[in-house]
C-alpha positions in Angstrom: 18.1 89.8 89.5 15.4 87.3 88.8 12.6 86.5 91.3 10.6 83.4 92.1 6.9 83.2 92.6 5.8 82.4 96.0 4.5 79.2 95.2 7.0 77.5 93.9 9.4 75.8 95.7 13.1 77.0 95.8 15.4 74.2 93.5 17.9 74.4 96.1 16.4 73.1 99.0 16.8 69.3 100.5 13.5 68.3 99.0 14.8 68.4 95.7 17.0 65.5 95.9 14.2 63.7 97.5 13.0 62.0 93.5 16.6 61.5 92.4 17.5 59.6 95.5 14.4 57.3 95.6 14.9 56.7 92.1 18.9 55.8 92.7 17.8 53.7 95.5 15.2 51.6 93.6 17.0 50.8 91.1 19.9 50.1 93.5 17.0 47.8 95.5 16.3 45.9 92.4 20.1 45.1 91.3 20.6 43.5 94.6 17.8 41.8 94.9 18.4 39.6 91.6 22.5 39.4 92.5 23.1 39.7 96.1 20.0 38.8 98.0 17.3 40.2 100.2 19.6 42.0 103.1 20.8 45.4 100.6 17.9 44.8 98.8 15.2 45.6 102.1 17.7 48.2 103.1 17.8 50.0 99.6 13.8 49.3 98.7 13.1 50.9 102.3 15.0 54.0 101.8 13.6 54.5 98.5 9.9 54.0 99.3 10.6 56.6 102.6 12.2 59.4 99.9 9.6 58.3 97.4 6.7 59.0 99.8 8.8 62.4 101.1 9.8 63.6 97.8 5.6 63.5 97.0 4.7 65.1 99.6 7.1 68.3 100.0 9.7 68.1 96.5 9.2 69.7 92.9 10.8 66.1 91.1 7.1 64.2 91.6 7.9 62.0 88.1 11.3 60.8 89.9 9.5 59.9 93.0 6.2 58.4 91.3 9.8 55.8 89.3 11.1 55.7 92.6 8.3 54.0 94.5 7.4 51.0 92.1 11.7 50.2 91.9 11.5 50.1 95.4 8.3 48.1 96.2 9.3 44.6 94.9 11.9 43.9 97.7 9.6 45.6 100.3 6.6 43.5 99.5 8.3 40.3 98.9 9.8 40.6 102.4 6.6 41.4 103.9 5.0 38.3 101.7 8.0 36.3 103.7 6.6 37.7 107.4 3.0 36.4 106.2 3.6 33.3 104.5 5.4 32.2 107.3 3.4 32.7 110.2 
């Protein structure tokens, strides 16, 4: 029977999928912002930044995450550029 130290968090657990998922979802954000548009792309890069930012905080795949966040930004900040420019 093996044990785990107290300090590190169990593999198992929600939060572990948290840098995988952003990751998927950036990439995801990026692919359909260059083919499809900026609809999926908003929805994807939104999703991936909120795991990103989650996955930092309480999972153990921080490298996935810290790929995750910059995949996702482009279609987040080139919406918000849209709001600003326009008003």
């Amino acid at each position: 029977m093996t044990t785990r130290r107290p300090d590190t968090p169990a593999a198992d657990t929600p939060a572990s999928l948290y840098g995988g998922v952003s990751l998927t979802l950036g990439v995801l954000s990026l692919l359909t912002y260059a083919l499809l548009g900026i609809a999926l792309s908003l929805t994807f890069g939104a999703l991936a930044l909120t795991f990103g930012i989650l996955g930092l905080v309480a999972g153990p795949h921080r490298i996935l995450c810290l790929t995750g966040l910059p995949t996702g930004a482009p279609s987040v900040l080139f919406f918000l550029y849209l709001l600003i420019a326009d008003a």
